[in-house]
C-alpha positions as CSV (number, residue, x, y, z in Angstrom):
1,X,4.7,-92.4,-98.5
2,X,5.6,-90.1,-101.6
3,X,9.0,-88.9,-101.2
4,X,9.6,-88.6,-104.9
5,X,7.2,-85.9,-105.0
6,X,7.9,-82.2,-104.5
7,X,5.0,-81.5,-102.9
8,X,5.9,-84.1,-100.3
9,X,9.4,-82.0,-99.7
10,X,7.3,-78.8,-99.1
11,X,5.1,-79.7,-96.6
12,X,7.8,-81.8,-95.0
13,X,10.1,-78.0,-94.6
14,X,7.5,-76.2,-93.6
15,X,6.7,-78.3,-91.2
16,X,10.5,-78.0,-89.8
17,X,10.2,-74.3,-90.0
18,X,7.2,-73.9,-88.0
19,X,8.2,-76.3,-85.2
20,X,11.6,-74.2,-85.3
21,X,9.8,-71.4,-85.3
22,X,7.1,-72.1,-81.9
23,X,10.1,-73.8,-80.1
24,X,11.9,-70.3,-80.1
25,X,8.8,-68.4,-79.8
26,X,7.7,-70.7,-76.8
27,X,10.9,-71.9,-75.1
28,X,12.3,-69.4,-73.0
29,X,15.9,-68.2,-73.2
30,X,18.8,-69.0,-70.6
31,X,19.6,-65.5,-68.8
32,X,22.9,-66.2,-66.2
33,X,24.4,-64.2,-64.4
34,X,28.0,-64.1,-63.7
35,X,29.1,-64.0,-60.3
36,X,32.6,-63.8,-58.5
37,X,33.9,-66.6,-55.9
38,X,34.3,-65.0,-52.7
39,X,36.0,-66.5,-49.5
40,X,35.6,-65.0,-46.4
41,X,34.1,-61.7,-48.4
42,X,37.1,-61.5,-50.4
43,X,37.6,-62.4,-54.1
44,X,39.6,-65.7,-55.1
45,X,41.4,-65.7,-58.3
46,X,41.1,-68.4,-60.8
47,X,45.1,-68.5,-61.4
48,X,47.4,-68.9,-58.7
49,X,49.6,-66.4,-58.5
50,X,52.1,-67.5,-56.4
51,X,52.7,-70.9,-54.9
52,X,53.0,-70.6,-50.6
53,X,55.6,-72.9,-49.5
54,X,53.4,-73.9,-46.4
55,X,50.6,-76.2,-47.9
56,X,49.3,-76.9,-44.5
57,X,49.2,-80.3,-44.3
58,X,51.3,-80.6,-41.3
């Protein structure tokens, strides 16, 4: 193979650029959607706010 050729380099970059290139034309993108944890209908909070002395374990 001649790597000490420009040429070689070229072809070898364009070759990157156009797979690039048909992988973003062709792959499709992600779209999520953000949603909120309900319980029961009604929104949990990620943080705690305040810690209930019952834990209901008993």
């Amino acid at each position: 193979m001649p790597t000490c050729d420009w040429q070689f380099w070229v072809v070898t970059i364009v070759m990157i650029a156009s797979i690039w290139l048909l992988k973003m034309v062709l792959m499709p993108k992600k779209k999520g959607t953000k949603t909120t944890l309900t319980v029961g209908g009604k929104p949990v909070d990620k943080k705690i706010k305040s810690k209930s002395k019952d834990c209901g374990c008993g």
